[in-house]
Biopython code that builds the backbone (N, CA, C, O; Angstrom):
import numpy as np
from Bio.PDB.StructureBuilder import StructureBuilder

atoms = [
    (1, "UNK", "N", (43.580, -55.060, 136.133)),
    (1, "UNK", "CA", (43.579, -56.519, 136.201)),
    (1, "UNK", "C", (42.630, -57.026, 137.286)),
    (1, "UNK", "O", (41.877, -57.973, 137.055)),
    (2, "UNK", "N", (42.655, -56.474, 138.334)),
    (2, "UNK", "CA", (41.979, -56.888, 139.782)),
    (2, "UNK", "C", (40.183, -56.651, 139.524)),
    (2, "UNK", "O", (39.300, -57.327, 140.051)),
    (3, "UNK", "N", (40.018, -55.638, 138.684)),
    (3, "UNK", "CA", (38.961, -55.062, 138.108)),
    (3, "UNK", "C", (38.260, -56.307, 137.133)),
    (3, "UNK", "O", (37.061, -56.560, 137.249)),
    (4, "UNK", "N", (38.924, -56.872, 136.397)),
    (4, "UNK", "CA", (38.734, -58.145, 135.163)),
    (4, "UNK", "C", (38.380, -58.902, 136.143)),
    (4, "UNK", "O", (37.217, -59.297, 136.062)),
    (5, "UNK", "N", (39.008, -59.271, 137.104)),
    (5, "UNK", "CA", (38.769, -60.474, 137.627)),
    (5, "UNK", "C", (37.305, -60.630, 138.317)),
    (5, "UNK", "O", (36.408, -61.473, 138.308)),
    (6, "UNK", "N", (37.576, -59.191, 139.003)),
    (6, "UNK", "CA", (36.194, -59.371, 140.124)),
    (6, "UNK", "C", (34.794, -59.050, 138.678)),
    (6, "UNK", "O", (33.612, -59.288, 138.924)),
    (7, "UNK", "N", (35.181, -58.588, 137.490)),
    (7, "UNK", "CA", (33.609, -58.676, 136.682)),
    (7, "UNK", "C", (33.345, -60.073, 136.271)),
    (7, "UNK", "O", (32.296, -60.677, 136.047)),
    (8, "UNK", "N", (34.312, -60.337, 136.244)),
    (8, "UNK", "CA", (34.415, -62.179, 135.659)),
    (8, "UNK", "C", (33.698, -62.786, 136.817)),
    (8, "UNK", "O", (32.793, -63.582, 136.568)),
    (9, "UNK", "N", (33.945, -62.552, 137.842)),
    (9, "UNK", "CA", (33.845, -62.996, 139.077)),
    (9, "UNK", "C", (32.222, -62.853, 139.130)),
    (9, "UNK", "O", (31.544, -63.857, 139.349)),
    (10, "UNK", "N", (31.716, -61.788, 138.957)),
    (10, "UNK", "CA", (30.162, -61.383, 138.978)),
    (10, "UNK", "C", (29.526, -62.044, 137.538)),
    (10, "UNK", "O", (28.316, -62.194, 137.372)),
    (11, "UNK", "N", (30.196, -62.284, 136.882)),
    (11, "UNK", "CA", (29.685, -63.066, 135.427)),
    (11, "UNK", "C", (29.888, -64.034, 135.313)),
    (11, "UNK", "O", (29.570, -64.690, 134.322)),
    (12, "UNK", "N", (30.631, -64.554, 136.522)),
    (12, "UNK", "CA", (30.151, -66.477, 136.417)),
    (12, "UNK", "C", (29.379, -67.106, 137.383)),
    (12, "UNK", "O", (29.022, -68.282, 137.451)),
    (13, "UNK", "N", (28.994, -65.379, 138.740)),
    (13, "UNK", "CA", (27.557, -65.916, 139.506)),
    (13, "UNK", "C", (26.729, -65.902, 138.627)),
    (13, "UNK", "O", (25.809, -66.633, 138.993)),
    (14, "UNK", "N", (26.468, -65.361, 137.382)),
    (14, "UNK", "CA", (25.307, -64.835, 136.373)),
    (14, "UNK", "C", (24.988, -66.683, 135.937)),
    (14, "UNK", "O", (24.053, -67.483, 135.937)),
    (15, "UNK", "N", (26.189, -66.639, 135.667)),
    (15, "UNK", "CA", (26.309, -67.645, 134.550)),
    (15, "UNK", "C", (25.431, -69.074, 135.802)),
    (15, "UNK", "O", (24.591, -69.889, 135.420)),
    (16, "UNK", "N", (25.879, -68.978, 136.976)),
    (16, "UNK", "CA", (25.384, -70.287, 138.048)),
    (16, "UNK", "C", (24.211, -69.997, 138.275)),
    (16, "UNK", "O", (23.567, -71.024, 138.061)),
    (17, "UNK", "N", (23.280, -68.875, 138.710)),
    (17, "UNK", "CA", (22.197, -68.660, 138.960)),
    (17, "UNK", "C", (20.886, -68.802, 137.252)),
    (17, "UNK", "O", (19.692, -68.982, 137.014)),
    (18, "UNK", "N", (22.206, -68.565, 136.515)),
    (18, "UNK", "CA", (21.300, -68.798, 134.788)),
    (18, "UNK", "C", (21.182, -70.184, 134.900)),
    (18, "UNK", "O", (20.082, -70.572, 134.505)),
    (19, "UNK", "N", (21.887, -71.027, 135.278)),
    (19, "UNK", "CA", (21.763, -72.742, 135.205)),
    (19, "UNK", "C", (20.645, -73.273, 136.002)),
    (19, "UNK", "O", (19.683, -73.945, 135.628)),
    (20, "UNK", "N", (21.165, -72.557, 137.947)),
    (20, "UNK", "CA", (19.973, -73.201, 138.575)),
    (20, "UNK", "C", (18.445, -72.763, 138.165)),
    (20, "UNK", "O", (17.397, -73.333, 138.470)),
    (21, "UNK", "N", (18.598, -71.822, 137.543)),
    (21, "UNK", "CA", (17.095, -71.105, 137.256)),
    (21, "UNK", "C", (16.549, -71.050, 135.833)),
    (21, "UNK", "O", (15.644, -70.300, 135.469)),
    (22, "UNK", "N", (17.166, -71.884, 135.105)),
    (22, "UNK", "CA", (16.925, -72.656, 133.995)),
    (22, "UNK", "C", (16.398, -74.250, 133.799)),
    (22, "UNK", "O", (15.358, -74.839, 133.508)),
    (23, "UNK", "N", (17.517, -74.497, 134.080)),
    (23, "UNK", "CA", (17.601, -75.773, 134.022)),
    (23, "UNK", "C", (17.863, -76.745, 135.170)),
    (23, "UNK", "O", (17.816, -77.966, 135.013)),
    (24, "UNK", "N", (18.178, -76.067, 136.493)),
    (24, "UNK", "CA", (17.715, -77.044, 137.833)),
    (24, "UNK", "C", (16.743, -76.327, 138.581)),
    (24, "UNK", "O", (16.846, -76.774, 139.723)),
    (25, "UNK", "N", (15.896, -75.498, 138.562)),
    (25, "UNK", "CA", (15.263, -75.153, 139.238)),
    (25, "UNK", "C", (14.356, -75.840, 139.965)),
    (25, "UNK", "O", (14.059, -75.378, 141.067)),
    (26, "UNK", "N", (13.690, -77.156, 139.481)),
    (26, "UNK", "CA", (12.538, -77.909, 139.769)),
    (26, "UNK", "C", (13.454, -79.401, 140.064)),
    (26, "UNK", "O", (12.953, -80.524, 140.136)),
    (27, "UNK", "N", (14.867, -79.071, 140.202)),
    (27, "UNK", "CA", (15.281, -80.426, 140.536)),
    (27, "UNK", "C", (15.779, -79.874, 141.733)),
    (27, "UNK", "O", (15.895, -78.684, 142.024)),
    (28, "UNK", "N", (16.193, -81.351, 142.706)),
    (28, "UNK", "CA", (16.438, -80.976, 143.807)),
    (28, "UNK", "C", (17.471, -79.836, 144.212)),
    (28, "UNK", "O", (17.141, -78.857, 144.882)),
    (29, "UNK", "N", (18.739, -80.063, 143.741)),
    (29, "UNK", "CA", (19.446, -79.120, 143.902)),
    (29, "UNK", "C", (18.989, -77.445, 143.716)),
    (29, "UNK", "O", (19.204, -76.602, 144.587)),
    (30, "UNK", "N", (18.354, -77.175, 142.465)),
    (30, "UNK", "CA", (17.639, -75.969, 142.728)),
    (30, "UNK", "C", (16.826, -75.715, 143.904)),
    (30, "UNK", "O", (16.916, -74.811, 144.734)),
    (31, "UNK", "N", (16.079, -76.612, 143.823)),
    (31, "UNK", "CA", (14.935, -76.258, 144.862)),
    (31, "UNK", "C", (15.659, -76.455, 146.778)),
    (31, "UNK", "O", (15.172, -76.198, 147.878)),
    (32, "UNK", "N", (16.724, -76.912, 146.415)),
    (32, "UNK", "CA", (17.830, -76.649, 147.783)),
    (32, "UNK", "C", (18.543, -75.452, 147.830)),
    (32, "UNK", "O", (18.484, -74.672, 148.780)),
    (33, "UNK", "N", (19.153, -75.303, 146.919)),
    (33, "UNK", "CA", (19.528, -73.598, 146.513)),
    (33, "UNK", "C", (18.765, -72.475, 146.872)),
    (33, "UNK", "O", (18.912, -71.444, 147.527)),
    (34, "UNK", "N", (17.893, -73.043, 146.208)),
    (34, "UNK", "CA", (16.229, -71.512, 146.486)),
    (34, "UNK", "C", (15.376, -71.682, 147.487)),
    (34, "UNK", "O", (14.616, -70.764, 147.798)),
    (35, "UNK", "N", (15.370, -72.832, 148.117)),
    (35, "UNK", "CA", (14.439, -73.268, 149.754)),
    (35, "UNK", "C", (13.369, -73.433, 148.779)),
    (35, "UNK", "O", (12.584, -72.485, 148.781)),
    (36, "UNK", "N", (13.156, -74.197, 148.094)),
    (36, "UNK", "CA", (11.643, -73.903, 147.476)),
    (36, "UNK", "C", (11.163, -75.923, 147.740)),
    (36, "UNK", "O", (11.990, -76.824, 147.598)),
    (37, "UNK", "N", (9.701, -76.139, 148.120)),
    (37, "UNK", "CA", (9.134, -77.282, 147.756)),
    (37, "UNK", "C", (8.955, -77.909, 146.060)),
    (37, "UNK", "O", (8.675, -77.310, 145.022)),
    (38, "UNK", "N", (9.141, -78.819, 146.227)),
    (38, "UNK", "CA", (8.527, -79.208, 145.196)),
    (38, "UNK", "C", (7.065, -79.053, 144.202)),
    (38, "UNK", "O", (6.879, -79.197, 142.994)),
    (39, "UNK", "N", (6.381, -78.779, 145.067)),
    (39, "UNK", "CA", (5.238, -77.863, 144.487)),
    (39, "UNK", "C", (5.347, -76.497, 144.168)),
    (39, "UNK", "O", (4.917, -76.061, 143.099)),
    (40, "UNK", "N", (5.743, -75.980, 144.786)),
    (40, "UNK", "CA", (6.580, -74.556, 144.509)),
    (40, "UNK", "C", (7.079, -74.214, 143.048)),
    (40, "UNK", "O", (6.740, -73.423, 142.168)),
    (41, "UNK", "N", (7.841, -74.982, 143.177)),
    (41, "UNK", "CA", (9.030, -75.070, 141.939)),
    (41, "UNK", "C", (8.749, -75.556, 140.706)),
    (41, "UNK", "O", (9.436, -75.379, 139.700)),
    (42, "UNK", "N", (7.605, -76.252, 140.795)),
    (42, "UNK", "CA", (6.948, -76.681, 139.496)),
    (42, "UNK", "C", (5.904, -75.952, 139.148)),
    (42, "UNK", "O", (5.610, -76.214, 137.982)),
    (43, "UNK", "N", (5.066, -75.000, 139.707)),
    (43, "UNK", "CA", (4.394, -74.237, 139.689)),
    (43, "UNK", "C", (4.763, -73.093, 139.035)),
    (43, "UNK", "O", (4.099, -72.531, 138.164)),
    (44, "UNK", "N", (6.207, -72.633, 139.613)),
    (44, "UNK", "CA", (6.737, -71.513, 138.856)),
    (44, "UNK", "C", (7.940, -71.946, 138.253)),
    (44, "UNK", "O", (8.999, -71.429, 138.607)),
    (45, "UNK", "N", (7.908, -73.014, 137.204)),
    (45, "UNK", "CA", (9.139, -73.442, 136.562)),
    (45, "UNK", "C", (9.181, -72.396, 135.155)),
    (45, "UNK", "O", (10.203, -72.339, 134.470)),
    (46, "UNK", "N", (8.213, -71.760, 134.893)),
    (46, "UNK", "CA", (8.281, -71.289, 133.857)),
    (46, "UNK", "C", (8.419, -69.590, 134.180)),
    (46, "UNK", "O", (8.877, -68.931, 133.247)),
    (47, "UNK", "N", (8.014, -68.770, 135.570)),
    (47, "UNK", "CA", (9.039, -68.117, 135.381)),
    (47, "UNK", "C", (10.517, -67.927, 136.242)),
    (47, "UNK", "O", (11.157, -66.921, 136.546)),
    (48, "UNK", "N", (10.639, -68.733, 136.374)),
    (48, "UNK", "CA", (12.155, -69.351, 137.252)),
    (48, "UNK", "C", (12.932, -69.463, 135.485)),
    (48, "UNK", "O", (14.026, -68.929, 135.303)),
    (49, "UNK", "N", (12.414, -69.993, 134.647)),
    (49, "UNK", "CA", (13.015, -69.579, 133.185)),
    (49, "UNK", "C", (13.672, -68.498, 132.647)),
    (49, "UNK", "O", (14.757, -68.340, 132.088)),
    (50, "UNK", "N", (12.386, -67.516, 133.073)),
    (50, "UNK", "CA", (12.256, -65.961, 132.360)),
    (50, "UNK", "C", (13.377, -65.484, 133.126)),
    (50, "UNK", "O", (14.324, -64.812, 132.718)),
    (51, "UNK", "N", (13.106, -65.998, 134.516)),
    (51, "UNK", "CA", (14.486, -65.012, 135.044)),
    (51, "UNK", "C", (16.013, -65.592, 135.000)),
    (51, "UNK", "O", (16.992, -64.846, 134.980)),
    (52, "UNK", "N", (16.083, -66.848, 134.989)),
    (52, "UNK", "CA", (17.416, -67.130, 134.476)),
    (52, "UNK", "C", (17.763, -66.571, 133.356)),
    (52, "UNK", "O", (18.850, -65.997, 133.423)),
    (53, "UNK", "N", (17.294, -66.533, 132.459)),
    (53, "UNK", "CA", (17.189, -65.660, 131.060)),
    (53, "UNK", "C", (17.739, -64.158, 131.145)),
    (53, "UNK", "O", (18.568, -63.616, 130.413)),
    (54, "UNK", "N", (17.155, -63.721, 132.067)),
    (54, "UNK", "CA", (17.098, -62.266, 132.532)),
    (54, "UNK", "C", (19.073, -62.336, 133.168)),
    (54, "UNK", "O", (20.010, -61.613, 132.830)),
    (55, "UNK", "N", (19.040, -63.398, 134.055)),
    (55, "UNK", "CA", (20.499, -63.442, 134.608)),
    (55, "UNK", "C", (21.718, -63.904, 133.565)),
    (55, "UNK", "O", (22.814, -63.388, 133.344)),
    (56, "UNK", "N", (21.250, -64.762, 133.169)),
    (56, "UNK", "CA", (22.605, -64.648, 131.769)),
    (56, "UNK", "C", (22.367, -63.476, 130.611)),
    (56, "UNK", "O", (23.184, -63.188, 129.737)),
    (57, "UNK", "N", (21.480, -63.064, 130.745)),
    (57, "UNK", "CA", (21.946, -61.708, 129.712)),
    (57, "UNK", "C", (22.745, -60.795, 130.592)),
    (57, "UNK", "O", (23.374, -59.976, 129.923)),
    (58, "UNK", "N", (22.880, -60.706, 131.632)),
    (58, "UNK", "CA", (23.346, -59.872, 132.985)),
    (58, "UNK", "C", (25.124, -60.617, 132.690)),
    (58, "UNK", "O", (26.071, -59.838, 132.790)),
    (59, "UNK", "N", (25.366, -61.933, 132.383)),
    (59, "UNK", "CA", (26.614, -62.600, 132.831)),
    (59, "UNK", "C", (26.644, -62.183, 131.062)),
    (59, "UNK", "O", (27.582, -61.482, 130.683)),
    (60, "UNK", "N", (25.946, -62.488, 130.381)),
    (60, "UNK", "CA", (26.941, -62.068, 128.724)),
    (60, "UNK", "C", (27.122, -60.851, 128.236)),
    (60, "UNK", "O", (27.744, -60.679, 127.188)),
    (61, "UNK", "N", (26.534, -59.733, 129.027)),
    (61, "UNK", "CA", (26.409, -58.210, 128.633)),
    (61, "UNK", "C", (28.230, -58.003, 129.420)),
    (61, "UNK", "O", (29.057, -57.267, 128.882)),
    (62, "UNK", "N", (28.498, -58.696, 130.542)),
    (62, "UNK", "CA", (29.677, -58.429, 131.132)),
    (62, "UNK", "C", (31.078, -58.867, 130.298)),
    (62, "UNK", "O", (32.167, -58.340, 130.070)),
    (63, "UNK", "N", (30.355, -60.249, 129.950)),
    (63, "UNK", "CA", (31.613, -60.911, 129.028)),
    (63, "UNK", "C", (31.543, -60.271, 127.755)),
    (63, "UNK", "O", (32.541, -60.421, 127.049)),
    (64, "UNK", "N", (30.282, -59.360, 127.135)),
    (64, "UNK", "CA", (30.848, -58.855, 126.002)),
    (64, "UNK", "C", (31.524, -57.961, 125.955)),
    (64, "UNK", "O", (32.372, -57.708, 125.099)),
    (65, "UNK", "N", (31.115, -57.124, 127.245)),
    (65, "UNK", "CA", (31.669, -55.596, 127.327)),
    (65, "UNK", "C", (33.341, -55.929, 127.302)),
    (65, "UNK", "O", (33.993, -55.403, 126.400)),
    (66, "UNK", "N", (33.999, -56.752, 128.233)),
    (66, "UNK", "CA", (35.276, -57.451, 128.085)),
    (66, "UNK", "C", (36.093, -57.601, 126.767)),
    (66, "UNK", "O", (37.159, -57.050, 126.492)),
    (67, "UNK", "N", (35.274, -58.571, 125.923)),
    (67, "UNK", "CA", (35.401, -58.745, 124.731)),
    (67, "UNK", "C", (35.730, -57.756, 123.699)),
    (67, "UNK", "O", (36.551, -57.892, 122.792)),
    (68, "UNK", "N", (34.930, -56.667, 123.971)),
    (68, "UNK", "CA", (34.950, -55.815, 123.187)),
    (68, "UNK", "C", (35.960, -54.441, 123.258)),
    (68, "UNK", "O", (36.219, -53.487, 122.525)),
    (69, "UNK", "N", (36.485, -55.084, 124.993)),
    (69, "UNK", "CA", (37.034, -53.746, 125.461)),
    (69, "UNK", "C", (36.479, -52.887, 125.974)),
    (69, "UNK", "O", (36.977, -51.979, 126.640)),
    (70, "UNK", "N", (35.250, -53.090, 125.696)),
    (70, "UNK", "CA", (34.082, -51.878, 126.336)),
    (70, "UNK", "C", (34.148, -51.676, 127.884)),
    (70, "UNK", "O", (33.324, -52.398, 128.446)),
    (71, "UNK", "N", (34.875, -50.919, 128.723)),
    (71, "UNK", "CA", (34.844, -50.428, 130.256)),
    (71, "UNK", "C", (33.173, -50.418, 130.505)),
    (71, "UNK", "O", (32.308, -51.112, 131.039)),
    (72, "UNK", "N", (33.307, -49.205, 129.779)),
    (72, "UNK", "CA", (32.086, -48.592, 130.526)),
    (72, "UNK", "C", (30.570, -49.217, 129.846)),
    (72, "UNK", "O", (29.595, -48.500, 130.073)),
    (73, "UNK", "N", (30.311, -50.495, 129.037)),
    (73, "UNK", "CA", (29.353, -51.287, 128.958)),
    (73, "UNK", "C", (29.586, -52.259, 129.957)),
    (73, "UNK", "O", (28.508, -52.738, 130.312)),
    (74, "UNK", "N", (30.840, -52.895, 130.740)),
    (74, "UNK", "CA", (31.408, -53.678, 131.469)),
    (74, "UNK", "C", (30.585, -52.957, 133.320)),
    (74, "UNK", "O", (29.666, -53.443, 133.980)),
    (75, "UNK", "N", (31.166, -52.096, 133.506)),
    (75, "UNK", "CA", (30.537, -51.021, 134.610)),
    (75, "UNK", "C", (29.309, -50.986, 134.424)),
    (75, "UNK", "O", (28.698, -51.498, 135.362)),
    (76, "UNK", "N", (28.164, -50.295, 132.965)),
    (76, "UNK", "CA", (27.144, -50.241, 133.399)),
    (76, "UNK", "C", (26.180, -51.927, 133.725)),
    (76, "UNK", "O", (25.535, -52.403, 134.659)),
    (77, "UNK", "N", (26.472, -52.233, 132.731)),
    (77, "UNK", "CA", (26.078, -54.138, 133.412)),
    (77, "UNK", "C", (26.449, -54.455, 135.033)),
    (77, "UNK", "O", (25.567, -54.782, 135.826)),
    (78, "UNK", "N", (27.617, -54.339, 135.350)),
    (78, "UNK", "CA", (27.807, -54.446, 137.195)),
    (78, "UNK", "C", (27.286, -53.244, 137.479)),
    (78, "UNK", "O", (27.846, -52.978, 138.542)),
    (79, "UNK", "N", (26.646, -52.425, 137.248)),
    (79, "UNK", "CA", (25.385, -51.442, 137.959)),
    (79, "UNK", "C", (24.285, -52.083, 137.920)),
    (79, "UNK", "O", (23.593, -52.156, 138.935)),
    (80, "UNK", "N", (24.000, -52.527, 137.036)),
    (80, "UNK", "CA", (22.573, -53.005, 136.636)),
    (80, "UNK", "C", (22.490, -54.219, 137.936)),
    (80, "UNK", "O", (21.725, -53.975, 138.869)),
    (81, "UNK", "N", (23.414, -55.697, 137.953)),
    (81, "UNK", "CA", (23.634, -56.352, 138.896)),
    (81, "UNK", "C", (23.549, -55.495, 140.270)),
    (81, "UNK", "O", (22.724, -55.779, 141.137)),
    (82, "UNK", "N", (24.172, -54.768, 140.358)),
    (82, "UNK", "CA", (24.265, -54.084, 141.824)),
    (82, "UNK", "C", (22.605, -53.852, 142.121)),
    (82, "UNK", "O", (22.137, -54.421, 143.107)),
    (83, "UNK", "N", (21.635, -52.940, 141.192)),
    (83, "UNK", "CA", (20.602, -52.766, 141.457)),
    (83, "UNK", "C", (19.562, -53.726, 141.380)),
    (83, "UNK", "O", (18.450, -53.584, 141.889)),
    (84, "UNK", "N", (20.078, -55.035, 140.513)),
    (84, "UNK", "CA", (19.156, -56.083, 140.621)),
    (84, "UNK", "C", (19.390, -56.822, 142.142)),
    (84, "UNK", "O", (18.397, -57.338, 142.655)),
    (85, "UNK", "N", (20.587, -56.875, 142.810)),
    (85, "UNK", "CA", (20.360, -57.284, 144.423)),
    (85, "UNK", "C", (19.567, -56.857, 145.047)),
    (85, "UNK", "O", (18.751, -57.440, 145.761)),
    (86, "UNK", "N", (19.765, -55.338, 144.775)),
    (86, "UNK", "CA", (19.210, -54.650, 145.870)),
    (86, "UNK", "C", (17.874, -54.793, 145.787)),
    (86, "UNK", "O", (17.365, -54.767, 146.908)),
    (87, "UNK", "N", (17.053, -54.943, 144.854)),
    (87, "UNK", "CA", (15.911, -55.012, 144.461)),
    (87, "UNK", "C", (15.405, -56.549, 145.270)),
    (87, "UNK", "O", (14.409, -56.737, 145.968)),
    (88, "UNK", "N", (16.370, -57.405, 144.921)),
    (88, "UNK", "CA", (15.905, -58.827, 145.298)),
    (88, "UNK", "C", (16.127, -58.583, 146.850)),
    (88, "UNK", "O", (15.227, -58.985, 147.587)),
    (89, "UNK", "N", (17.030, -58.080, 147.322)),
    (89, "UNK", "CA", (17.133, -58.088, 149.146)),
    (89, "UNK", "C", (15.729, -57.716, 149.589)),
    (89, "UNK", "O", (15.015, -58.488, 150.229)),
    (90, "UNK", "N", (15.239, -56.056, 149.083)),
    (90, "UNK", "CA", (14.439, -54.990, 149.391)),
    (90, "UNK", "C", (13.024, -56.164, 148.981)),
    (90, "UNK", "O", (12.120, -55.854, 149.756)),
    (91, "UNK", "N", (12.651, -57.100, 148.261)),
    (91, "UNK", "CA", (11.794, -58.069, 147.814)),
    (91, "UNK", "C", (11.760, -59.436, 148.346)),
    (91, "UNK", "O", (11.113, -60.359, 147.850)),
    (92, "UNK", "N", (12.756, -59.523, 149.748)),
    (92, "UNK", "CA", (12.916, -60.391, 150.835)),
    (92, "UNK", "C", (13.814, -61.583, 149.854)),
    (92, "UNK", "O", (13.391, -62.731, 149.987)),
    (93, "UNK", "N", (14.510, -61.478, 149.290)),
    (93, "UNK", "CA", (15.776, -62.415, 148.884)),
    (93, "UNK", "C", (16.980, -61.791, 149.357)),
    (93, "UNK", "O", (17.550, -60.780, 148.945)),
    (94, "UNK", "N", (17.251, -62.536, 150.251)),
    (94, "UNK", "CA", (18.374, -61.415, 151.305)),
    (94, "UNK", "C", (19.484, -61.966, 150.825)),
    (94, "UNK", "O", (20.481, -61.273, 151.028)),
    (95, "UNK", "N", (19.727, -63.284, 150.080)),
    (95, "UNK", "CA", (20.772, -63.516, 149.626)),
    (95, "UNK", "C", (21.338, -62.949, 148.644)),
    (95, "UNK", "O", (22.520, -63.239, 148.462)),
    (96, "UNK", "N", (20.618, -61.878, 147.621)),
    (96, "UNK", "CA", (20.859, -61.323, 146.376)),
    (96, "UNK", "C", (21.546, -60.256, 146.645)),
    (96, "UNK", "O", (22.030, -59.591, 145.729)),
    (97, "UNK", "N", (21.796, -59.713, 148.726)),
    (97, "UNK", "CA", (22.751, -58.341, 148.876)),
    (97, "UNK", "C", (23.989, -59.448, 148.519)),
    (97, "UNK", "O", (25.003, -59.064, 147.937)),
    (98, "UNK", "N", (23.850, -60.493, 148.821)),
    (98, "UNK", "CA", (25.347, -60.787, 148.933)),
    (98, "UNK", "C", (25.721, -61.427, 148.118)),
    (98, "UNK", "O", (26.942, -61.584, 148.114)),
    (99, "UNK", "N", (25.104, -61.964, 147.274)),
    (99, "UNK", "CA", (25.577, -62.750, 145.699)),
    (99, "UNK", "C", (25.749, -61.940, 144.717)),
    (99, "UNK", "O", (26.686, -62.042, 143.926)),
    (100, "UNK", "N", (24.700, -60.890, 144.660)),
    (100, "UNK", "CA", (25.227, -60.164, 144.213)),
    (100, "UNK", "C", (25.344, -58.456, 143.834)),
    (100, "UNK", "O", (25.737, -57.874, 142.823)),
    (101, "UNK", "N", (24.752, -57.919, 145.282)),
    (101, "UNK", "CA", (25.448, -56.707, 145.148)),
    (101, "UNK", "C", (26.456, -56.451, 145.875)),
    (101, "UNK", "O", (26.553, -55.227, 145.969)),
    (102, "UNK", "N", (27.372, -57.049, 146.519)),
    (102, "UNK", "CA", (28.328, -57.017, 146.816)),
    (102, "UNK", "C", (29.846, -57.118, 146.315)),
    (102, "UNK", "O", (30.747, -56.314, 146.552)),
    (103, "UNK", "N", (29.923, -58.457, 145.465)),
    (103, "UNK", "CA", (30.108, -58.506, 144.320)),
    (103, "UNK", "C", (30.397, -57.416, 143.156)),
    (103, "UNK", "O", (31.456, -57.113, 142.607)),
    (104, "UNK", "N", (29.365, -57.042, 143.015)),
    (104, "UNK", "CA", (29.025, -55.850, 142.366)),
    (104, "UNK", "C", (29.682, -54.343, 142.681)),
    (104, "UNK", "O", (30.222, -53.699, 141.781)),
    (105, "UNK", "N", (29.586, -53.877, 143.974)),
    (105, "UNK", "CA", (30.059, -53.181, 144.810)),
    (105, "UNK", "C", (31.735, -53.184, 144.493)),
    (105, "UNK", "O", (32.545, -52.336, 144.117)),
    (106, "UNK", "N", (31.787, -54.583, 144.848)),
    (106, "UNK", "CA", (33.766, -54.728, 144.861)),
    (106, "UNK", "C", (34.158, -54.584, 143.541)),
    (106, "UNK", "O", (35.348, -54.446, 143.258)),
    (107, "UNK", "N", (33.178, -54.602, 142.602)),
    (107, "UNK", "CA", (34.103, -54.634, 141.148)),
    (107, "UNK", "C", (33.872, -52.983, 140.675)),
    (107, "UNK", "O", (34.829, -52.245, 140.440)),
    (108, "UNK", "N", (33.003, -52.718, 140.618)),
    (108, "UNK", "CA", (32.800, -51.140, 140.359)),
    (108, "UNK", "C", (33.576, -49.967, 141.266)),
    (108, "UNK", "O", (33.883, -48.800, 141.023)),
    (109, "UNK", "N", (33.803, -51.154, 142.847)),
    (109, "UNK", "CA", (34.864, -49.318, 143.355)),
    (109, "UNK", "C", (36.204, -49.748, 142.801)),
    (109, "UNK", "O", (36.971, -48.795, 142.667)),
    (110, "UNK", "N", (36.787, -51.132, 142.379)),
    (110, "UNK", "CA", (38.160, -51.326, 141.530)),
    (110, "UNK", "C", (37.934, -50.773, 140.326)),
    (110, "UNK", "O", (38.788, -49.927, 140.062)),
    (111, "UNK", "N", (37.155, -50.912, 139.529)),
    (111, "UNK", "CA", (36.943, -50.043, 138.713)),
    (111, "UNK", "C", (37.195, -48.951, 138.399)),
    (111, "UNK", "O", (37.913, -48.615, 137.457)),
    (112, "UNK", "N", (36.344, -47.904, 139.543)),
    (112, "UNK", "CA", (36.468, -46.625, 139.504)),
    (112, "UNK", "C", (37.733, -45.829, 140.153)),
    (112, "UNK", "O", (37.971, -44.668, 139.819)),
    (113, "UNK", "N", (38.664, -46.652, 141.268)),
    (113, "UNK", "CA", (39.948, -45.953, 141.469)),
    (113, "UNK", "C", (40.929, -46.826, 140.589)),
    (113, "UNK", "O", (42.132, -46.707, 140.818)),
    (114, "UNK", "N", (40.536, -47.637, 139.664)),
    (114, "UNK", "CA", (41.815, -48.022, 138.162)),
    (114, "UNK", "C", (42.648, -49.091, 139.223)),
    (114, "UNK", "O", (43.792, -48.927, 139.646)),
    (115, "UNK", "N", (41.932, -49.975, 139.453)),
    (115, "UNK", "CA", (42.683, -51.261, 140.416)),
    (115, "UNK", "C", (42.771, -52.217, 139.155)),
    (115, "UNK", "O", (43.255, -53.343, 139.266)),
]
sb = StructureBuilder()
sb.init_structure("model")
sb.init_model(0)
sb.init_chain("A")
sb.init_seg("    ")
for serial, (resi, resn, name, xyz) in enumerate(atoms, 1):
    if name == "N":
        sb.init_residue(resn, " ", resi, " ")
    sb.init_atom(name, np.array(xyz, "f"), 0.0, 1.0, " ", f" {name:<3s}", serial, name[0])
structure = sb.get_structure()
């Protein structure tokens, strides 16, 4: 149960970072979210797209695995998240250890000792 919660938990940051990086990215609130200028943000509105895109397939691969019952499509998706932080920290987005491989972290060790 504790396990459901915390993937849910990592699949509805998917689901917030798919919005701001869709569809607010170039409005203020995105561009407060992400520290980005307004020139910035309109410049790369199109791939601030690609990767929201990239992040809700990350939040619906979790909710399907759920759906389906699938554990271990549920686990490898919060791997994939875990290594997409780390990637974004190691690529100077230091907020991505903690949105979401941490996150990530907490749902995969409930996971793996059956919490």
């Amino acid at each position: 149960m504790l396990s459901t919660i915390l993937a849910l938990i990592v699949a509805a940051i998917h689901v917030y970072i798919t919005v701001l990086e869709m569809l607010l990215w170039d409005k203020p609130r995105g561009r407060r979210v992400f520290g980005t200028t307004e020139e910035f943000a309109t410049q790369t509105k199109s791939l601030a797209l690609n990767q929201g895109l990239y992040n809700g397939f990350l939040a619906a691969g979790i909710i399907v695995g759920m759906l389906l019952g699938n554990t271990q499509l549920v686990a490898f998706v919060v791997a994939c998240v875990l290594v997409a932080g780390v990637v974004g920290y190691l690529s100077d987005i230091k907020s991505a250890l903690y949105f979401q491989s941490i996150p990530a972290v907490l749902a995969l060790f409930v996971m793996l000792v059956g919490l």
